[in-house]
C-alpha positions in Angstrom: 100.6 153.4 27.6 103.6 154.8 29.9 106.4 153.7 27.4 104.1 155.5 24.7 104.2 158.5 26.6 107.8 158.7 27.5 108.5 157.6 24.4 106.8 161.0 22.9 108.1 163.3 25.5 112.0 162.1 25.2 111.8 163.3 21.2 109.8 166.5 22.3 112.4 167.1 24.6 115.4 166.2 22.6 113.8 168.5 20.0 113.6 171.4 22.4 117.5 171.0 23.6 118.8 170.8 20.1 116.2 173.9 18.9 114.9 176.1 21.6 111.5 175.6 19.9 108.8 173.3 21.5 106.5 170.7 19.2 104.3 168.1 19.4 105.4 164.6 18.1 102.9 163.4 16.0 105.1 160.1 15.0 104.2 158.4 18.1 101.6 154.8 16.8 100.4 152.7 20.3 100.3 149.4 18.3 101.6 146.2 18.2 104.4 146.2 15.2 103.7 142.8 14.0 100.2 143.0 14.0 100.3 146.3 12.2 101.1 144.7 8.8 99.1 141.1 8.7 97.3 140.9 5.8 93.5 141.6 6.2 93.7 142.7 10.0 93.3 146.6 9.8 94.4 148.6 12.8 91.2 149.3 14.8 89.3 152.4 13.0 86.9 152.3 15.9 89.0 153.1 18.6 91.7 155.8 19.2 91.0 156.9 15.4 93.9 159.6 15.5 96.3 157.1 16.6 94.9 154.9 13.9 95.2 157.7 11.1 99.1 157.8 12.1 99.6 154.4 12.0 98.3 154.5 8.3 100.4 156.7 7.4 103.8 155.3 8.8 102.4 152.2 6.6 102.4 154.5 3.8 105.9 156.0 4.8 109.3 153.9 2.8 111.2 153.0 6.3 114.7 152.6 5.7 116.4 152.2 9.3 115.3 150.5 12.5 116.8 150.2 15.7 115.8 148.4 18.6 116.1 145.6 20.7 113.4 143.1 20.0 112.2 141.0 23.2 113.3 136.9 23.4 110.8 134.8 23.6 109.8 131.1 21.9 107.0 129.4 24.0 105.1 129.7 27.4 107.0 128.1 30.0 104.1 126.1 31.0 100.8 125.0 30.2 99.7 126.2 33.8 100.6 129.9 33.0 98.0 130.3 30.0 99.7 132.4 28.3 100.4 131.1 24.7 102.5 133.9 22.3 100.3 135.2 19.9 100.4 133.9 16.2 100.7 136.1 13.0 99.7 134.6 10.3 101.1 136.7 7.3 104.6 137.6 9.0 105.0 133.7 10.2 104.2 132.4 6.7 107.4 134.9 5.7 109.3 132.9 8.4 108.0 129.6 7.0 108.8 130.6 3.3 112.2 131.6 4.4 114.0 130.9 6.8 112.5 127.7 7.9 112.3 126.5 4.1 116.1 126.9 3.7 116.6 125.1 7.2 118.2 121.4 7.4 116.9 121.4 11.2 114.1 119.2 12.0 113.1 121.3 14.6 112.5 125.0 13.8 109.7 125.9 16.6 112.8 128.7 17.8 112.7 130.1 14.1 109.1 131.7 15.9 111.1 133.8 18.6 110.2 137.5 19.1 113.5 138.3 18.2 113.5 136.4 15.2 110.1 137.4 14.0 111.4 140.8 14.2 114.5 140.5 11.8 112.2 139.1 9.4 109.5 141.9 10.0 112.1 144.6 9.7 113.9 142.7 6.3 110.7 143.1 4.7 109.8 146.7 6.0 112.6 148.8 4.7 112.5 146.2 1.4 115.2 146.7 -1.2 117.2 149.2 0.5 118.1 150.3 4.6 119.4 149.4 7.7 118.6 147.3 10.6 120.5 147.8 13.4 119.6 145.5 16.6 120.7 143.6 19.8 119.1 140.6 20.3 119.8 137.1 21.9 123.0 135.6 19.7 122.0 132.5 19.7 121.1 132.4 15.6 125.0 133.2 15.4 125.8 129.1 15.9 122.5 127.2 17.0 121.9 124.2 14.6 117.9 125.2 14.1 119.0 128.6 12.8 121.1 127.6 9.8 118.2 128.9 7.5 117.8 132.2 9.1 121.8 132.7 8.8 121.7 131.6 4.8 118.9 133.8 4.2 120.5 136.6 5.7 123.6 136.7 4.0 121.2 136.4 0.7 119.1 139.2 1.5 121.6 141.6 2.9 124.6 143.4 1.2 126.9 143.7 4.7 126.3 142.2 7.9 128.2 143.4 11.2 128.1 140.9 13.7 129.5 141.8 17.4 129.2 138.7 19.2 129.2 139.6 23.2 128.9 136.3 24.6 127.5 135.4 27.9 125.6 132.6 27.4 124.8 131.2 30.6 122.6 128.2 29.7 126.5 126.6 30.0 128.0 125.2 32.6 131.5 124.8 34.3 134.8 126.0 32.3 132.7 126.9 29.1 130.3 129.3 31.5 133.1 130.7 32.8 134.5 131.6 29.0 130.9 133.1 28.2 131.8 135.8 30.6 129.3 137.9 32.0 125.6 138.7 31.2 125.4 141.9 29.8 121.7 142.4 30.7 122.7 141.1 34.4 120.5 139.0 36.7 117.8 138.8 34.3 119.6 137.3 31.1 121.1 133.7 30.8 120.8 133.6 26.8 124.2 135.4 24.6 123.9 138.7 23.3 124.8 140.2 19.7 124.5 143.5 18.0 123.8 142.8 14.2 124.2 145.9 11.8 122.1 144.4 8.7 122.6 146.8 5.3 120.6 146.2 2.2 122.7 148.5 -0.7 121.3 148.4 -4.1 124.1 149.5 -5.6 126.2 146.4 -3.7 127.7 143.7 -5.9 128.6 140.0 -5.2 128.4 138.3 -2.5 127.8 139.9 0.8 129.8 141.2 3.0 130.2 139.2 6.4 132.3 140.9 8.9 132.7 139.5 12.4 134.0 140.2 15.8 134.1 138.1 19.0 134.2 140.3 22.8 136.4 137.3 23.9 136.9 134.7 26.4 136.5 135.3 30.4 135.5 138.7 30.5 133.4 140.6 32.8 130.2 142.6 32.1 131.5 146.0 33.1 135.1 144.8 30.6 132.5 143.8 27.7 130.6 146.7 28.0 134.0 149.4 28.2 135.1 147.8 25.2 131.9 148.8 23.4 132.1 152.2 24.5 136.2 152.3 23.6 135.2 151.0 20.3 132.7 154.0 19.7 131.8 152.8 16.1 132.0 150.0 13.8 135.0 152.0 12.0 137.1 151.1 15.0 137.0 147.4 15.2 138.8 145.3 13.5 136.7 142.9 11.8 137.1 138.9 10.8 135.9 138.2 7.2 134.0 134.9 7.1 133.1 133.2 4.6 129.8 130.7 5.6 130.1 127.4 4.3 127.3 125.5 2.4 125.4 124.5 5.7 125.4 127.6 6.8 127.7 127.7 9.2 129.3 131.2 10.0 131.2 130.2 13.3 132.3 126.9 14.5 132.3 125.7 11.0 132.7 121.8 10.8 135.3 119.4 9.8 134.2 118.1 6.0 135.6 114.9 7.0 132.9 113.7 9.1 130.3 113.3 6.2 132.8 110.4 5.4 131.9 108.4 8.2 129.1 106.0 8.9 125.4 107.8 10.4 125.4 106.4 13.9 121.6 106.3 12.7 119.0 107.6 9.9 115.3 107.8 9.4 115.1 106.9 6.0 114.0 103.7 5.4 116.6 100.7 4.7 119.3 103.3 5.3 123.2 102.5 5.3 123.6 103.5 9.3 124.9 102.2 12.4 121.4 101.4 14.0 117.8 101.1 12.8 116.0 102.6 15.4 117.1 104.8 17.4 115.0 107.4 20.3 115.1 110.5 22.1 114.5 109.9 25.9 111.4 109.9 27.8 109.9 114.3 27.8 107.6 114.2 30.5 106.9 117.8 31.1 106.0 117.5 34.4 108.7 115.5 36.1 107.9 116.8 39.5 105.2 114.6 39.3 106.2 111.6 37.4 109.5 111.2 38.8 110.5 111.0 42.7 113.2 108.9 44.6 110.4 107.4 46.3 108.7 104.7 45.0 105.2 105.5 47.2 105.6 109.2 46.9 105.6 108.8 43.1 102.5 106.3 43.4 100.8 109.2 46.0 101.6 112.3 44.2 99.8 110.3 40.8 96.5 109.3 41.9 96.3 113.0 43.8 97.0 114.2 40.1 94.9 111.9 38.2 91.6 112.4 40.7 92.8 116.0 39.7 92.7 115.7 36.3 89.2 113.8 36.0 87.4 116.4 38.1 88.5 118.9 35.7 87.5 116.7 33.1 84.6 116.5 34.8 83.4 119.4 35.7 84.1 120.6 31.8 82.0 117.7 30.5 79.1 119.1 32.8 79.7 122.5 31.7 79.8 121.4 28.0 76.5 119.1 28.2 74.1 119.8 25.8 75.9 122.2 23.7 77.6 122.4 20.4 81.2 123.1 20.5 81.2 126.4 19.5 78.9 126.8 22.7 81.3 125.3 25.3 83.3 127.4 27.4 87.5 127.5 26.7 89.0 124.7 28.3 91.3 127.3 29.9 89.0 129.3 31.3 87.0 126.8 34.0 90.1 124.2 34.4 92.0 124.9 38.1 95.8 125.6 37.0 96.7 125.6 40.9 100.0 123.9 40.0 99.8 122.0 43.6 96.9 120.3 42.1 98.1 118.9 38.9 100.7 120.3 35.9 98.7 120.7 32.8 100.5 119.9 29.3 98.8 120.8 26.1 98.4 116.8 25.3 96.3 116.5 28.8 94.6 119.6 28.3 93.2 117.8 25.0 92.5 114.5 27.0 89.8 116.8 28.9 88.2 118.5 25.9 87.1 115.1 25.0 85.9 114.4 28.3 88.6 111.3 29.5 88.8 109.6 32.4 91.9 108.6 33.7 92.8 105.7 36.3 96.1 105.0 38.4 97.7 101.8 37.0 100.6 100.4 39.4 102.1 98.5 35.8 103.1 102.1 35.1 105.8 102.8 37.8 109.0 101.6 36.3 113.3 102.6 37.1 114.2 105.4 34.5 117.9 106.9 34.7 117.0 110.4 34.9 120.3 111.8 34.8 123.9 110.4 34.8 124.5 107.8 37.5 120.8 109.1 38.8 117.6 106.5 39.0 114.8 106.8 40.1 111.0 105.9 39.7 109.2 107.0 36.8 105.1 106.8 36.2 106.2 105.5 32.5 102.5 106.2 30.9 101.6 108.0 27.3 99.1 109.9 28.8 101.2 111.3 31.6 104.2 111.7 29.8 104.2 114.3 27.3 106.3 112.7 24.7 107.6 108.7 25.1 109.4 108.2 21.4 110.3 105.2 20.7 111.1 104.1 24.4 108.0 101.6 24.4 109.6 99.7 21.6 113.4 99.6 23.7 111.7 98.7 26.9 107.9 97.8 26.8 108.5 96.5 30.2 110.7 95.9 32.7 111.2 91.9 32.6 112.7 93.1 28.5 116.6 93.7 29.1 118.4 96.3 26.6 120.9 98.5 26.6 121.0 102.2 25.0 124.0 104.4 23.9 122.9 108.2 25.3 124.8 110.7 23.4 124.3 114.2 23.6 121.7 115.5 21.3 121.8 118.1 18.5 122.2 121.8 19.1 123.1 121.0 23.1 124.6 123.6 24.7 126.7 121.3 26.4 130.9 119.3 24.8 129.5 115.9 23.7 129.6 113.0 25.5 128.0 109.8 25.6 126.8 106.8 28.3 125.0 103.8 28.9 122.2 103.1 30.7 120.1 99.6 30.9 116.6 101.3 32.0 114.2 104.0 30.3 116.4 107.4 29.7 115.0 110.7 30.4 115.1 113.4 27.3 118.2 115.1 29.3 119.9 112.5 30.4 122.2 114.2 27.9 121.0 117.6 26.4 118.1 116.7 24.7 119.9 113.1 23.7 119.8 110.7 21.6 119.4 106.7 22.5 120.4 104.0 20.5 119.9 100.4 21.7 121.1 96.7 21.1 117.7 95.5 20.7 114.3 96.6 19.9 111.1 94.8 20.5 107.8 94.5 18.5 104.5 93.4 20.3 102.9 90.6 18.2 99.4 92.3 17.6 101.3 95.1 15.6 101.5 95.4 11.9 104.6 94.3 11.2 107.0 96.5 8.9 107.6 95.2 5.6 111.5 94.8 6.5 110.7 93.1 9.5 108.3 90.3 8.1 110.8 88.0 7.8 111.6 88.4 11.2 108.1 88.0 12.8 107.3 84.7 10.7 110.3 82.8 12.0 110.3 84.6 15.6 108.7 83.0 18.7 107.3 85.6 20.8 108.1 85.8 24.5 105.8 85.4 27.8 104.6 89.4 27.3 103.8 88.3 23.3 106.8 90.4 22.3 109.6 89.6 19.5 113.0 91.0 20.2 114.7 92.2 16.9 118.6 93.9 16.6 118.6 97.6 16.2 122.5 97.6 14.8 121.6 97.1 11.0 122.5 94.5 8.4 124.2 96.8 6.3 126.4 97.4 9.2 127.2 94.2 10.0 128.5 93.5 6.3 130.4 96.6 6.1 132.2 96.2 9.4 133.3 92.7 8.8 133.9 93.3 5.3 136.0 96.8 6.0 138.3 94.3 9.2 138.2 90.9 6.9 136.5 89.3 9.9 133.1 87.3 9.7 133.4 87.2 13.3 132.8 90.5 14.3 128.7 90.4 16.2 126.3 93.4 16.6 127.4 93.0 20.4 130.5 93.9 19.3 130.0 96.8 16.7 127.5 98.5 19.9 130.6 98.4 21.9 133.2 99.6 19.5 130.6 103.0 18.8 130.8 103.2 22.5 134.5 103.1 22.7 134.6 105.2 19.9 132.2 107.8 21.3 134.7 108.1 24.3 138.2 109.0 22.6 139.4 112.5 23.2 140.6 112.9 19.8 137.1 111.9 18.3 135.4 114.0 20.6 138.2 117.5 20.4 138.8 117.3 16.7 134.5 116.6 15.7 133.3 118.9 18.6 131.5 121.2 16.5 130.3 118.7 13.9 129.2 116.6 17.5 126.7 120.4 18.1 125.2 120.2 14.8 124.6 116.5 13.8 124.5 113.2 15.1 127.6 110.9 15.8 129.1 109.4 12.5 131.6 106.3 13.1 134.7 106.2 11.4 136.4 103.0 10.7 139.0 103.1 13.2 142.2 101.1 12.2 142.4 99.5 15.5 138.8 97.7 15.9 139.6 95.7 18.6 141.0 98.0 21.0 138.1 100.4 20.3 135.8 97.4 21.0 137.3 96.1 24.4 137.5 99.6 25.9 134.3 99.9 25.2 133.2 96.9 26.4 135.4 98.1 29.3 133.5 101.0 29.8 129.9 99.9 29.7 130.8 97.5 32.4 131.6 99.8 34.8 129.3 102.7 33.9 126.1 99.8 33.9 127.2 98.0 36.8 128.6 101.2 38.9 125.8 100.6 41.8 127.8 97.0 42.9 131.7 97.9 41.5 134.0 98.2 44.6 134.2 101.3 46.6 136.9 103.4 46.6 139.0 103.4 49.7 138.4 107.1 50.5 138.9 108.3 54.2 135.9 108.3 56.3 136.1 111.3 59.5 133.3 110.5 61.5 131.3 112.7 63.7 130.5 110.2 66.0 131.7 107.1 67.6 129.6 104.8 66.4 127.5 106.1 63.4 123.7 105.2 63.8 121.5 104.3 60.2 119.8 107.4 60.4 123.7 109.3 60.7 124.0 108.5 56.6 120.9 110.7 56.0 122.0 113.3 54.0 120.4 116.6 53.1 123.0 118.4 50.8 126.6 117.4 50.1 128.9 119.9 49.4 133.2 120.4 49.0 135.5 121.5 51.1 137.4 124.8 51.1 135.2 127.8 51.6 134.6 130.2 48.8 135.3 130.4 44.9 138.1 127.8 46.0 136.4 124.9 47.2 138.7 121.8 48.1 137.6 118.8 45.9 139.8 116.5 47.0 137.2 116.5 50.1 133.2 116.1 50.1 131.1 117.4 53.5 128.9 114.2 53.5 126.3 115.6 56.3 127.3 116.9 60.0 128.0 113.7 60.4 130.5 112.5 58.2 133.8 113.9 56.0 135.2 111.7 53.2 138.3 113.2 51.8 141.4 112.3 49.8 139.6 111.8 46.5 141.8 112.1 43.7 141.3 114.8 41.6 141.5 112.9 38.3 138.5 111.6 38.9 136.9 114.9 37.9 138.3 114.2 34.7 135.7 112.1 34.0 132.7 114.6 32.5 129.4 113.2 31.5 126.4 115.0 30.2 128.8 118.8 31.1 130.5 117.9 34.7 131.8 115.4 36.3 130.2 112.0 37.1 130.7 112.8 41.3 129.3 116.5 40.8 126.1 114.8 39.3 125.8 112.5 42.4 126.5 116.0 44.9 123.9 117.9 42.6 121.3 115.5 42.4 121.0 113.3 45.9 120.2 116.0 48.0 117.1 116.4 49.5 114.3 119.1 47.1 111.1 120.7 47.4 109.6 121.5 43.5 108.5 124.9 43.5 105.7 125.4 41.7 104.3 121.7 43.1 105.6 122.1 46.5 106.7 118.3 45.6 109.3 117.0 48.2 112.2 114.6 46.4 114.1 112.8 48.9 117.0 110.8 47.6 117.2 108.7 51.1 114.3 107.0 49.9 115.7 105.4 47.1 117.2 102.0 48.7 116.6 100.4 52.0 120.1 100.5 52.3 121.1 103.4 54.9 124.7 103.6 53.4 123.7 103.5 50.0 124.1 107.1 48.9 127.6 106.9 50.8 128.9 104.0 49.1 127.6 105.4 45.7 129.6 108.8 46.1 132.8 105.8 46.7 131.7 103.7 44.0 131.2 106.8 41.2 134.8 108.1 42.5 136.0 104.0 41.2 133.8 104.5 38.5 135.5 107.9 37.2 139.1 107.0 37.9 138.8 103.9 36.0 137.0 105.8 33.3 139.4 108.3 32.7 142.2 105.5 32.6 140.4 103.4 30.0 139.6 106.9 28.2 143.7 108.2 28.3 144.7 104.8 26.8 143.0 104.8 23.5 144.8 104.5 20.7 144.8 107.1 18.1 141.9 106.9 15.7 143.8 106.7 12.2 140.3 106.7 10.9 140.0 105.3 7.0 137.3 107.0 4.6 133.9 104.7 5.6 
């Protein structure tokens, strides 16, 4: 009601300074916009009937410019706030018809965003001819789920102005520091554009995409200044762009990549790298499910579990007897107290039908969580919100495999890729992507009609598993076909991708196309290089918790440093400031190690560098919302483990970026 108000005295008053006459606004609707043109849901007659009248009639009124700036927002945070967006059903199915229907995304939840919701809301109120001026998030200028929304756009409107200001702060590192600043401050991490949309009857051919970028490294006072220097879109010197057929405006990707080979495909009996192929493990509540500590993580689940089946419970008691339009909502009698237990939607269905849960030790399994990061993980479908494909790469842990991580579609994060041995989490890249040597098949399941074969001549294992090779048939034939050599192995081709995956010119020259799809594999001309230094690679990124130390210098604290000396809390560099010395790491009070080489920061996994990762993520939390301590000390029995790690990643990152520098160029051949 205040912003209604103010709202209606600003134009009174505006109208008085520029007239010397006072009036009463009667333009002023209280309503919720979207809501005010779904099909079949009138504005309420019944209540505020003179605000309802002038709603009516601003329905009845052609609209041919709107300004604002639409709120951002795609989903609840989490299930434990209760506080779902609301749907609308007539102005969604526009989105659906639209811009979701002209997406090649798989994903288009985002397309549901306030802000998006509003472009299409206001495309379809001023109709054939107008004006939409807003500032929203920017994200829709380059995200990968919002290729439909751009091509529909440029369909629908005659000129588009687009006044990219940057500051995306969901970044990290060099590239956060080229966003700039946030021009809503504190409380914005997402990039911001002004869009000046024009719909021209009278406009011919194509339309008109004109473009400008704030630049690199500037400030929020310097971003805003040059708005205000620039006064209008007259003075601004504009970049034609011409989108290209996947709707790419910015960024637009290198044509040559579609010649290469899928890393991997869905379709059934596809010509790709691998078979199979899995994002890692979404958990939604990895407070809970994950901890450095194998009995806190065995604790905090069975204190969550007992949670969970009161709840269930007490639902089932309330829900006796009754029909189920009778029962109370689930939301309304469950205990949210986030220090209790983390609802998802999938466990919040679990209680609706009245299950019981039990704790099951089998479940606790090593997961990398993030780069050069393990620890335990509660592996279990109904405590993990999402698990993929993961049961199939490592049904348990007596089945060995190995998975590629790359970094998924759409990251906000330069591409990069690593190995990992146990069950990946979904970030250890950016929403990546895993693709193993193996897969395995339990013998009670269906077998698949390609796999048959397989099964029948197969013996299964101890568990009653069959192991099967993810890297294809097709490949296998291509790649020794392409090299003339039948001895080329699936072992072989896994390591080449991962060599592959790792050169600088691979990953500079396909960085965008590495945003917006998965990795394709050229055919380099040098297979066996690309092979060894992969091979090369994987051994010291799998094996990095045993490779040799590097001989860093140690300035104890102490004379003679006790177990409980190598307890460490936070690490952090050396140097005070925005100029921190990186050549040295501030262990604990107790211990200094310095003279690391700085070239082992070269060595960037998953956005920063492998030693960061180790700095950022053994250090000693408390979860928030859970109150959930996560104490990295706990991890081994060994009191100098965490020491010798930050030793052993430093080894691990110098000979990384060595192997890395001496790749060969890719002189790739059309696959």
């Amino acid at each position: 009601m205040l912003a209604y108000y103010i709202a209606s005295v600003n134009i009174e008053t505006a109208y008085h300074a520029a007239t010397g006459e006072y009036r009463s606004f009667g333009g002023m609707v209280l309503t919720d916009t979207f809501q005010m043109t779904e099909k079949g849901d009138l504005v309420d007659q019944a209540v505020l009937p003179e605000n309802n009248a002038r709603a009516e009639r601003q329905l009845a009124q052609p609209i041919q410019v709107i300004i604002g700036n639409p709120p951002y927002s795609a989903q609840q945070g989490s299930e434990n706030d209760n506080n779902k967006n609301l749907a609308y059903s007539t102005l969604d199915g526009r989105i659906r018809e639209t811009y979701a229907a002209q997406s090649g995304a798989q994903l288009v939840k985002n397309l549901y965003d306030s802000y998006i919701r509003a472009i299409r809301w206001a495309s379809d109120r001023i109709k054939d001819r107008g004006i939409v001026a807003f500032v929203t998030n920017g994200s829709f200028l380059d995200a990968n789920n919002m290729d439909g929304l751009r091509k529909r756009l440029v369909e629908e409107y005659s000129q588009l102005y687009i006044f990219n200001l940057r500051g995306n702060q969901r970044t990290s590192g060099e590239e956060s520091r080229r966003e700039g600043g946030k021009i809503f401050g504190s409380g914005s991490r997402t990039p911001v554009a002004i869009s000046i949309m024009v719909k021209d009857p009278a406009h011919t051919g194509p339309c008109e995409l004109s473009y400008y970028d704030i630049g690199d490294y500037l400030s929020r006072e310097k971003k805003l200044n040059w708005i205000e220097k620039f006064g209008s879109i007259d003075g601004i010197d504009w970049q034609t762009i011409t989108p290209n057929a996947e709707g790419d405006w910015i960024n637009q990707r290198d044509p040559a990549f579609d010649t290469f080979i899928p890393l991997g495909e869905k379709k059934h009996e596809s010509q790709a790298v691998f078979d199979i192929y899995s994002l890692g493990v979404s958990t939604a509540r990895d407070a809970w499910v994950y901890n450095m500590s194998r009995a806190s993580l065995a604790a905090n689940m069975r204190r969550m579990i007992d949670a969970f089946n009161e709840n269930s419970m007490h639902y089932a008691e309330l829900c006796d007897g009754k029909n189920k339009a009778s029962c109370p909502q689930l939301e309304d009698v469950i205990d949210a107290d986030p220090k209790q237990i983390s609802w998802t939607h999938a466990l919040k269905e679990d209680a609706k039908r009245r299950k019981r849960f039990v704790f099951d030790a089998t479940s606790l399994t090593t997961s990398m969580y993030r780069p050069y990061t393990k620890q335990w993980l509660y592996f279990n479908r109904r405590f993990n919100e999402r698990v993929y494909q993961q049961p199939k790469l490592f049904p348990t842990p007596r089945h060995k495999n190995m998975v590629i991580s790359v970094t998924g579609i759409g990251a906000g994060k330069p591409f990069s890729a690593v190995v990992a041995d146990v069950i990946p989490n979904l970030h250890l890249h950016d929403t990546g992507q895993c693709f193993p040597l193996y897969w395995y098949e339990k013998l009670e399941e269906k077998a698949k009609p390609q796999d048959e074969m397989f099964a029948a001549e197969a013996t299964p294992d101890a568990d009653g598993y069959i192991r099967h090779d993810a890297i294809t048939n097709w490949a296998l034939d291509a790649f020794r076909k392409h090299y003339g050599d039948d001895g080329i192995t699936r072992e072989d081709i896994f390591w080449y991708v991962y060599g592959i995956l790792h050169s600088p010119e691979y990953k500079s020259r396909f960085a965008v196309n590495l945003k917006k799809m998965l990795p394709r594999i050229p055919y380099a001309q040098d297979f066996r290089t690309f092979r060894d230094a992969g091979r090369k690679l994987g051994d010291w990124h799998l094996n990095y918790e045993t490779v040799e130390p590097y001989p860093l210098t140690k300035e104890n604290q102490r004379l003679v440093m006790e177990d409980d000396d190598y307890r460490v809390v936070k690490m952090r560099f050396g140097g005070k400031g925005r100029n921190p010395d990186k050549t040295v790491i501030a262990y604990n009070q107790h211990l200094v190690l310095r003279d690391i080489p700085l070239a082992a920061y070269d060595y960037i996994v998953n956005g920063k560098p492998a030693i960061e990762w180790i700095m950022d993520r053994y250090q000693v939390t408390t979860e928030k919302n859970s109150g959930i301590e996560n104490d990295p000390n706990a991890w081994s029995e060994d009191p100098r483990y965490i020491v010798d790690l930050v030793k052993r990643i430093v080894t691990v990152s110098v000979e990384s970026v060595r192997i890395v520098n001496s790749l060969p160029p890719l002189n790739v051949a059309v696959a």
